[in-house]
C-alpha distance (Angstrom), angle and dihedral (degrees) to the residues before:
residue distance angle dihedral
X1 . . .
X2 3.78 . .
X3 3.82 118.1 .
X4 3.36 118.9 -119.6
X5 3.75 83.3 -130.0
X6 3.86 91.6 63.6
X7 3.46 125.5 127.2
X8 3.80 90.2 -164.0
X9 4.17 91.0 41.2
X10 3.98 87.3 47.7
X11 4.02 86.2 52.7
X12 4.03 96.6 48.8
X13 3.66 97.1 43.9
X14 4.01 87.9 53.9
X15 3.28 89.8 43.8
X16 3.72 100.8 52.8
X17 3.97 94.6 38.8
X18 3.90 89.1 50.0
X19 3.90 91.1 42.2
X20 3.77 97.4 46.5
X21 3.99 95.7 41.1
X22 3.79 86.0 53.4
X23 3.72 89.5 50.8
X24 3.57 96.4 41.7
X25 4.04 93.1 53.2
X26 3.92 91.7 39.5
X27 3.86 93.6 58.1
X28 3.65 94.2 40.9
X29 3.90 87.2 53.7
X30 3.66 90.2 53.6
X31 3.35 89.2 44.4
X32 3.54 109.7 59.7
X33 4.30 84.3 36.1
X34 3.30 82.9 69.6
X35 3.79 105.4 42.2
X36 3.85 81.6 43.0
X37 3.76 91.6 47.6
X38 4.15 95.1 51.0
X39 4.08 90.7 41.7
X40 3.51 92.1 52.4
X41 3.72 91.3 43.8
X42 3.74 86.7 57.9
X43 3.57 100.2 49.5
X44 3.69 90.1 42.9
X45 3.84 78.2 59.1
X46 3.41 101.9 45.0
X47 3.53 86.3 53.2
X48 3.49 104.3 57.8
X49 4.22 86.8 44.6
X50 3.67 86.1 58.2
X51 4.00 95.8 49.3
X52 3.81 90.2 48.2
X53 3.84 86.5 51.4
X54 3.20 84.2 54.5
X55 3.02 114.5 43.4
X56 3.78 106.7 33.4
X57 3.97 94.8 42.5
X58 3.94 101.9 59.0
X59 3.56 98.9 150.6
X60 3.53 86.4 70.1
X61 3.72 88.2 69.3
X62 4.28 84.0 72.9
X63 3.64 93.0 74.2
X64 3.97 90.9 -93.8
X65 4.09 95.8 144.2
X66 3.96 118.9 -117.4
X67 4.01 119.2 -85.6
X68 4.42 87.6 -123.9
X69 3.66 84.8 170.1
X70 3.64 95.3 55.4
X71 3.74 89.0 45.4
X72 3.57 93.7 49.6
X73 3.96 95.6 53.3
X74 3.76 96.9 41.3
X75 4.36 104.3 35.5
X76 3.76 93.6 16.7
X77 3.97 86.3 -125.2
X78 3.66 127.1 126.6
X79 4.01 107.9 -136.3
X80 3.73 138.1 -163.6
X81 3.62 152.6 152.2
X82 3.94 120.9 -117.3
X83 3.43 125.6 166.1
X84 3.74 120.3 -97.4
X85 3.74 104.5 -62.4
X86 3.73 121.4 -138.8
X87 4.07 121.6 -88.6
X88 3.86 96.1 9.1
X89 3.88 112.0 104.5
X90 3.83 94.5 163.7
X91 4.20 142.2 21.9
X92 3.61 98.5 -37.7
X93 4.19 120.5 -170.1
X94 4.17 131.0 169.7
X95 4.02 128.7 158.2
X96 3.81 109.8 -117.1
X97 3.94 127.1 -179.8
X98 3.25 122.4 -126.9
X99 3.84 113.8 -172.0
X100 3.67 107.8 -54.9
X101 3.88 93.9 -18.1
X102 3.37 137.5 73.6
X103 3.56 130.0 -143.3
X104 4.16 136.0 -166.1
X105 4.10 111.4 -143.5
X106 3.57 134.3 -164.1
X107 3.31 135.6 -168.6
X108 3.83 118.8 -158.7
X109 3.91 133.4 178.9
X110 3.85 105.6 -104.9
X111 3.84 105.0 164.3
X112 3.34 125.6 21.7
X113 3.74 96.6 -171.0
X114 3.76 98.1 45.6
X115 3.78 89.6 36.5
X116 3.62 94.6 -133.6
X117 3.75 128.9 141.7
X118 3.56 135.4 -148.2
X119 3.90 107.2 -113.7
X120 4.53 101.7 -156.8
X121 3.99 108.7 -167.6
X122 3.70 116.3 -164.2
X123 3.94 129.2 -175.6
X124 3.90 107.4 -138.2
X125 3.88 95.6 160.1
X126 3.79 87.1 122.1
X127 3.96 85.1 59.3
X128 3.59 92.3 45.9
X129 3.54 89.3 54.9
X130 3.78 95.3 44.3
X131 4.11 83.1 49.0
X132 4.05 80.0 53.3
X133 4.01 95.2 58.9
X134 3.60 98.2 41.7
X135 3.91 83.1 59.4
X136 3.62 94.4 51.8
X137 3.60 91.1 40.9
X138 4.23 86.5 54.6
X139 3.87 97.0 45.6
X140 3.84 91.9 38.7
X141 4.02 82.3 52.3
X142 4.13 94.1 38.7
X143 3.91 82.2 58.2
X144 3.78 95.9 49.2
X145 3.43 87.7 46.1
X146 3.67 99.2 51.6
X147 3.67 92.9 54.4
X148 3.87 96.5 44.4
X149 4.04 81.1 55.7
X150 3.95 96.1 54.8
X151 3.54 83.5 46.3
X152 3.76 95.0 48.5
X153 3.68 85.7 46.5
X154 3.64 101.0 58.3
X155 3.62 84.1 49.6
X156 3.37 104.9 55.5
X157 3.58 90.5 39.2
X158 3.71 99.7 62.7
X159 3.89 87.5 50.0
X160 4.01 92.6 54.7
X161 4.01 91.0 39.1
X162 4.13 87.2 47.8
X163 3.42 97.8 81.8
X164 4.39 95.4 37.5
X165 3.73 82.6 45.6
X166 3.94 86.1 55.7
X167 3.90 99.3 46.3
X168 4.15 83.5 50.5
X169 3.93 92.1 56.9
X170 3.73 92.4 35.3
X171 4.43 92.0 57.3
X172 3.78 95.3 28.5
X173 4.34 81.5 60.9
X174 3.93 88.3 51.1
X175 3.48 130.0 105.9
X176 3.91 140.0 159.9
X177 4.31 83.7 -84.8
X178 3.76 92.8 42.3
X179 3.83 110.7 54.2
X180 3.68 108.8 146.8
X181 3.39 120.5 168.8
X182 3.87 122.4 -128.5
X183 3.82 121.7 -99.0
X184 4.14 95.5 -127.4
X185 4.27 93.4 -177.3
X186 3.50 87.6 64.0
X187 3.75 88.9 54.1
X188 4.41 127.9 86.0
X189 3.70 106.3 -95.0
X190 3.99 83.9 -109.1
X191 3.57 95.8 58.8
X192 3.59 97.6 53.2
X193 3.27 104.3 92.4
X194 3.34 101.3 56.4
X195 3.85 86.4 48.8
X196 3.63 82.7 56.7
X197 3.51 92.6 48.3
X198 3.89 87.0 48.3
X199 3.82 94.5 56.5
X200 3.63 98.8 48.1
X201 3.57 90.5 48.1
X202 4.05 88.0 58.3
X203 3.66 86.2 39.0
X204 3.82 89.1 67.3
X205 3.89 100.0 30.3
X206 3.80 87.3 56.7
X207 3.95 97.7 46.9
X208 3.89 85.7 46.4
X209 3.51 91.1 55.7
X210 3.89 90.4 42.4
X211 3.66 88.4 53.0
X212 4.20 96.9 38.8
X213 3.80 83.0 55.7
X214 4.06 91.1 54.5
X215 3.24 94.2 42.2
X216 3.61 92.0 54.8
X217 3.57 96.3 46.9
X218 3.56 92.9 41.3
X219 3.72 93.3 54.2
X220 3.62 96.6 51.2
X221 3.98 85.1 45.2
X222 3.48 93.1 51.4
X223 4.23 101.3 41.8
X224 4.23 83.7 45.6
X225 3.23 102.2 53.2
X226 4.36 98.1 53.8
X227 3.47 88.3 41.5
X228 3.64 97.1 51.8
X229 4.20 85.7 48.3
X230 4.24 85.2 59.0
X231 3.33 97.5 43.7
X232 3.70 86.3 47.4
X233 3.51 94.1 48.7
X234 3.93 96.7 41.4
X235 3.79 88.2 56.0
X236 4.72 95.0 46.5
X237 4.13 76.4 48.5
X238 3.72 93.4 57.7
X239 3.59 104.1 41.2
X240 3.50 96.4 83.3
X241 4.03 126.2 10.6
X242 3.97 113.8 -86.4
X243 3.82 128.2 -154.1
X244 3.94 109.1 -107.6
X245 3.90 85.4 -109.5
X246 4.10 84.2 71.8
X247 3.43 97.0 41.7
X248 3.73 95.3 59.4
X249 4.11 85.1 41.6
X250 4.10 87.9 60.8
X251 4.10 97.1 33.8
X252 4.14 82.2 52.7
X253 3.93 89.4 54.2
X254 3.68 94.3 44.9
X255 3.94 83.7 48.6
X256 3.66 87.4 54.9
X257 4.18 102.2 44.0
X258 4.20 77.9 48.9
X259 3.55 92.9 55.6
X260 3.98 95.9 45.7
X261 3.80 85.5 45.8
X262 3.90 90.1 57.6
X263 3.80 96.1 47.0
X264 3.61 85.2 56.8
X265 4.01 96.8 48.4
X266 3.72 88.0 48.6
X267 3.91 90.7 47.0
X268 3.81 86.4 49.7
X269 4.17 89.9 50.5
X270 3.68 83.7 51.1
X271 3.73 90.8 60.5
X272 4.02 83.9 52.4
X273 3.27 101.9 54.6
X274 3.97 88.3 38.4
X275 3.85 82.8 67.5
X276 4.25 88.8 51.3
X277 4.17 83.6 48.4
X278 3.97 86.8 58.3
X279 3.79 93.7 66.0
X280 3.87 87.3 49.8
X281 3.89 108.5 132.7
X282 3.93 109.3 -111.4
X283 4.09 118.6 -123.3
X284 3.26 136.5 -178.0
X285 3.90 125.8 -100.8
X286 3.66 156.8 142.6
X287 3.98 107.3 -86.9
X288 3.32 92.9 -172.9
X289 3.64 87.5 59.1
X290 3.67 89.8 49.4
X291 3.93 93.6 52.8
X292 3.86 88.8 47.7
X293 4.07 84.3 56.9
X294 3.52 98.7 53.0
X295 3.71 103.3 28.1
X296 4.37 76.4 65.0
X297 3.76 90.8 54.1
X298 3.72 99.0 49.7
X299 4.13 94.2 40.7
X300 3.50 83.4 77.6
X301 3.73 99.1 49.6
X302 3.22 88.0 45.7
X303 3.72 93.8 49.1
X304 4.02 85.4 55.9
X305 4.10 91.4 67.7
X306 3.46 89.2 48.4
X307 3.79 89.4 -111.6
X308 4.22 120.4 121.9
X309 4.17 125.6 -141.2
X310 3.58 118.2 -150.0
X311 3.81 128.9 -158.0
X312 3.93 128.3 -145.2
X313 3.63 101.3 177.3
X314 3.77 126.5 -172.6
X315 2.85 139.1 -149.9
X316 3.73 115.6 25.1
X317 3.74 93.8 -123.6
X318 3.90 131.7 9.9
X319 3.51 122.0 179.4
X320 3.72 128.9 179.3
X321 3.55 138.7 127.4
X322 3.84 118.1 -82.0
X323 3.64 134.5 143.9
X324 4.08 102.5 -108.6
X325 3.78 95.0 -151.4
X326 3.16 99.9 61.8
X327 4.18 90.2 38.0
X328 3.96 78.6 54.0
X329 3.77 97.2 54.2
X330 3.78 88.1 48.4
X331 3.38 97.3 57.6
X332 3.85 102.4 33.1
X333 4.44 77.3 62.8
X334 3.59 88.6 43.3
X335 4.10 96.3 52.5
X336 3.51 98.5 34.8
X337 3.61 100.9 57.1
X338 4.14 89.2 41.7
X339 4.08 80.0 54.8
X340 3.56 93.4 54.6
X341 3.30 106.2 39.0
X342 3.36 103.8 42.9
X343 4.40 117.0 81.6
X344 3.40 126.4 -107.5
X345 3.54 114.7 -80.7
X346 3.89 91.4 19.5
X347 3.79 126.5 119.3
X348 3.55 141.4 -88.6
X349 4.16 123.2 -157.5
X350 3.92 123.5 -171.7
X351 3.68 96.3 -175.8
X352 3.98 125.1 177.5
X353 4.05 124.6 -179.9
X354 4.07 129.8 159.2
X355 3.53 120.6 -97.3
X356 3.59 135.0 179.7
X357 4.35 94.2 -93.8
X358 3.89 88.4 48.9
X359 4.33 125.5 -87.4
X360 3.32 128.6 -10.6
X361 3.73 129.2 -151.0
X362 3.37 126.5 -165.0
X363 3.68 136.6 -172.7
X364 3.97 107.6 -162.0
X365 3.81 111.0 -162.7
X366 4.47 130.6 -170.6
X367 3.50 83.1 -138.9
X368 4.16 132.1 146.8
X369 4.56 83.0 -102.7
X370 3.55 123.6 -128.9
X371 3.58 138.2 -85.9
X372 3.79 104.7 -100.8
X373 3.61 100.6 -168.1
X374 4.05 77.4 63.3
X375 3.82 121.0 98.9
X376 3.85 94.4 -149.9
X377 3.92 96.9 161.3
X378 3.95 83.3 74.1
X379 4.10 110.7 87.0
X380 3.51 118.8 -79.2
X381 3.60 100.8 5.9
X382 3.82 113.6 142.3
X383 3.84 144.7 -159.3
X384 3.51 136.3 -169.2
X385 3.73 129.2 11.8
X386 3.72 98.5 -71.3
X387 3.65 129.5 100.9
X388 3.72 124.9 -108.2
X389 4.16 129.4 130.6
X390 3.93 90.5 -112.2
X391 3.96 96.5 -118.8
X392 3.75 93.9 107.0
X393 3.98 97.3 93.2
X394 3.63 91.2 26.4
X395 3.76 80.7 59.3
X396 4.09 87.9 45.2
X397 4.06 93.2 51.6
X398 3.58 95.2 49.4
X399 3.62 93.8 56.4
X400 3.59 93.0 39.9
X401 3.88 96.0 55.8
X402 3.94 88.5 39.9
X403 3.68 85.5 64.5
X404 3.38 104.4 35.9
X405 4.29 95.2 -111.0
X406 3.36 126.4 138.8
X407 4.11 125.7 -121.3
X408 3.90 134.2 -167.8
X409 3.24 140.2 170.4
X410 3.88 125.7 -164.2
X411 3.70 145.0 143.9
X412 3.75 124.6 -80.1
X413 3.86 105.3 -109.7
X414 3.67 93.3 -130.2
X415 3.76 85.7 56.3
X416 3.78 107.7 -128.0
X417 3.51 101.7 103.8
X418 4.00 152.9 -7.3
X419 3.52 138.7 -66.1
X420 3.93 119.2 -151.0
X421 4.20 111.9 178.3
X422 3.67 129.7 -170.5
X423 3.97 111.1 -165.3
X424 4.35 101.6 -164.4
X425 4.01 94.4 -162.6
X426 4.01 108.7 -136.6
X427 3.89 85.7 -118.5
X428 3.73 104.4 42.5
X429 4.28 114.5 -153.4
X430 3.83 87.9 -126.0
X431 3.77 107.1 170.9
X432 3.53 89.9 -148.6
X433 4.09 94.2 37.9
């Protein structure tokens, strides 16, 4: 028993109805052609019986009365004349039954001065009866048909559900360990993009996990290792009495490994409340607009280090739909490190252009570069000399992939500084879009 919930029951049931209503019309089109076809034959006949009565028996026009048994024997049609029957102006024919046979009559003009007509009576029961058979013949095939359809439809059904029925077994199997991706060339050419979509979806699932995994670790590497230093030092300081001076050295340390240890906490809050940001509905806006926004929020921070940011925006106007939080958190990253890297009295660019993809933005720093060989979108990764916890482009990826962006970081090719893009397709791969 097929649910009603059933892709594959949905398809047979439309199948069959469409199938068997196409049937049904087509053979009672042909049918009544050809009970059409043999009734007009007749009349056509009848027709031409009552001309040549006409015209080749003119003495009959005197009043001299119709030879019906002569008629009968040689056109097998039972002929006379009536006078002009009421509501009939013209040739005049209908099939009437008459017991158990069925006869075709027509009424013809005969004389136009008497106003009579020639009344033709023809037994076509044996055509009725042929009529009869063919329309056993077409429901005994319409029922034939209709159950060579259902079992057409199963059929056919089971080969287009093979391959859904595959992709089912093949991510109900799948785990975090067991992420394989799909082999698309073995695929129909109009199943391949969703085994596209399928891969890149286990593309991201497994580099989340690959990154939830470092994070973790990194985390519990990074909160041990300060608080192992304090207790360290809290145990050297007791050991032997200190002078106050020393005391207040060590509490100030502890104070400091503290304060580290809460940046990171509230970095690692930002990467749960990132995850809220992900479900944030998408709308559609003007990014340049948005740029223009925060590029005037961060002139002034920017203008604190003695350090200046530049804009070269383009286009005008760019409007698509994105999710600005997560736009925001990309660029916050993005500006923050430019700021800090980058000397004083150096240069800042936020930079956006169209490109095939969609818009690019680019923040252009005079910074020291970055280590490419360096993966530094995983968490806690660092470059440079200055301080940070590392979670900052983690941060950046994750709500680049959530959204379907693109991110990159690379050295400027004159060497004296950074590049960090953001390519916003013109469709974004929102999974709430």
């Amino acid at each position: 028993m097929l649910s009603k919930r059933s892709i594959r029951g949905k398809f047979i049931w439309q199948l069959v109805l469409a199938s068997a209503a196409l049937i049904a019309i087509f053979s009672t089109l042909l049918y009544n052609y050809i009970k059409h076809s043999l009734y007009q034959e007749i009349e056509e006949g009848l027709i031409r019986q009552a001309k040549y009565i006409v015209t080749t028996i003119p003495d009959q026009r005197a009043g001299s009365k119709i030879d019906s048994f002569y008629l009968q024997n040689t056109l097998n049609i039972n002929v006379e004349v009536i006078p002009k029957p009421p509501q009939i102006d013209s040739v005049s024919y209908n099939v009437i039954r008459g017991g158990n046979r069925v006869y075709a009559i027509l009424y013809y003009p005969y004389s136009f001065t008497e106003q009579t007509y020639l009344k033709i009576k023809k037994d076509i029961t044996s055509i009725s009866k042929l009529l009869n058979k063919i329309h056993k013949i077409v429901l005994i095939a319409n029922i034939l048909s209709f159950a060579f359809i259902i079992i057409y439809a199963f059929f056919i059904s089971n080969i287009l559900t093979t391959y859904i029925t595959s992709f089912t077994k093949k991510l109900a199997d799948m785990n975090e360990n067991m992420l394989t991706p799909i082999k698309i060339e073995h695929l129909p050419i109009e199943l391949q993009p969703l085994g596209r979509s399928i891969n890149m979806l286990i593309n991201r699932i497994q580099t989340f996990v690959k990154y939830q995994k470092e994070l973790f670790i990194g985390v519990a590497h990074e909160l041990k290792t300060p608080l192992a230093v304090m207790k360290l030092k809290n145990e050297v300081t007791l050991i032997k009495q200190r002078t106050p001076q020393e005391y207040i050295e060590t509490i100030k340390l502890n104070i400091k490994s503290i304060n580290e240890m809460n940046k990171m906490i509230e970095n690692v809050l930002k990467i749960g409340r990132q995850e809220g940001d992900h479900f944030e509905p998408p709308v559609q806006m003007d990014v340049i607009s948005l740029l223009n926004e925060k590029a005037n929020n961060y002139k002034l921070l920017a203008e604190q280090e003695n350090k200046e940011l530049i804009t070269d925006l383009k286009p005008h106007k760019y409007k698509t739909t994105i999710q600005p939080t997560l736009v925001n958190h990309i660029l916050q990253n993005f500006i923050q490190n430019a700021i800090k890297f980058t000397p004083e009295g150096g240069k800042i660019l936020l930079k956006s252009y169209p490109v095939e993809e969609g818009l690019k933005i680019e923040v252009i720093d005079e910074g020291p570069g970055i280590d490419e060989s360096l993966d530094l979108f995983a968490p806690f990764k660092r470059s440079g000399e200055k301080s940070g916890v590392g979670l900052g482009l983690f941060l950046a990826k994750s709500a680049a992939d959530a959204m379907g962006a693109h991110i990159e970081i690379k050295n400027r090719t004159d060497e004296t500084g950074a590049v960090a893009s953001l390519v916003i397709p013109s469709t974004l791969a929102c999974p709430i879009c």
